[in-house]
C-alpha positions as CSV (number, residue, x, y, z in Angstrom):
1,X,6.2,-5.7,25.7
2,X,7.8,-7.7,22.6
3,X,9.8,-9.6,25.0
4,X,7.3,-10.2,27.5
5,X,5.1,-11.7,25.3
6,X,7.5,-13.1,23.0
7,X,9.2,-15.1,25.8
8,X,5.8,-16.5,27.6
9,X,5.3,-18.3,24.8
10,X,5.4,-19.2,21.1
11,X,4.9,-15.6,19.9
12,X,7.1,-14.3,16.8
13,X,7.1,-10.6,16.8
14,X,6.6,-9.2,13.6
15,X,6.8,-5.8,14.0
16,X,5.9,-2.4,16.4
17,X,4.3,0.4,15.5
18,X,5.2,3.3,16.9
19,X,8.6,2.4,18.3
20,X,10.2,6.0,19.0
21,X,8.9,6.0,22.6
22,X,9.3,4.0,25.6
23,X,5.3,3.9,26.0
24,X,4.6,0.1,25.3
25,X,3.6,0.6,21.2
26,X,1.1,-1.5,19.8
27,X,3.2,-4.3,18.4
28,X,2.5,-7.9,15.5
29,X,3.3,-10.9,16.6
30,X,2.4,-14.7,14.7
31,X,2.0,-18.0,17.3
32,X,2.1,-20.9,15.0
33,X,1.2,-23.4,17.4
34,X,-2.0,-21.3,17.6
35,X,-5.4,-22.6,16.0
36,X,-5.7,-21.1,12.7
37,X,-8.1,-19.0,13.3
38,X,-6.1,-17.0,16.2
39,X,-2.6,-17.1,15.1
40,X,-2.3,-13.5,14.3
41,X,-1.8,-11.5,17.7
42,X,-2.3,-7.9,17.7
43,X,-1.7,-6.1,20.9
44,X,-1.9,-2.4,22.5
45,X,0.1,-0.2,24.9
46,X,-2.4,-1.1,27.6
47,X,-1.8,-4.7,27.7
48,X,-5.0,-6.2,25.8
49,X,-4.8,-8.4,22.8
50,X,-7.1,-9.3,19.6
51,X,-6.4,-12.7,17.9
52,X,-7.4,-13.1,14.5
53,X,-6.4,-15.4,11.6
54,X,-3.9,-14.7,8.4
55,X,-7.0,-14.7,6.5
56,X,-8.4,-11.8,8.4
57,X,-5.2,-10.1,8.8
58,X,-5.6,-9.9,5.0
59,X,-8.7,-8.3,4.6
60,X,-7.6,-5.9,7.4
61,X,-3.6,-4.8,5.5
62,X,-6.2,-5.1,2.0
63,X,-8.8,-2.4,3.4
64,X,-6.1,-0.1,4.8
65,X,-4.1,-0.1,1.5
66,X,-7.3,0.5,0.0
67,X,-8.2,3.5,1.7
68,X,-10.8,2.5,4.5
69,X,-9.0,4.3,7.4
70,X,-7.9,7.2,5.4
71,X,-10.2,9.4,7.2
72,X,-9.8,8.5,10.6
73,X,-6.0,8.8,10.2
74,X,-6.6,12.4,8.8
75,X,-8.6,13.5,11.5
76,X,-6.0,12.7,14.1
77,X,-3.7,14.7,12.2
């Protein structure tokens, strides 16, 4: 999908999670020609996309390395 997207536009891909399959892992990009407040660009294996802002990006990487999904993540595994 990275080059998909990545080539439609002004995306930067930051990274992929997942990336030991050929199943379309969710992957980072950053538009910076974006409006602020949409310049993050998160998307999934199906396609779909949620656009948020470095701001909220933050709050999302600070929760996570504080814990806040710690129990979802255990129940999968």
């Amino acid at each position: 999908m990275s080059e998909t997207l990545a080539s439609s536009g002004n995306l930067q891909h930051v990274t992929t999670f997942c990336g030991n399959c050929d199943c379309g892992c969710p992957e980072l990009f950053l538009d910076d020609v974006a409006p602020p407040e949409r310049r993050v660009v998160l998307t999934d294996d199906f396609g779909q996309r949620v656009q948020m802002s470095l701001a909220q990006l933050k709050v999302l990487v600070d929760d996570v390395k504080g814990g806040a999904l710690d129990k979802v993540v255990t129940a999968v595994i």
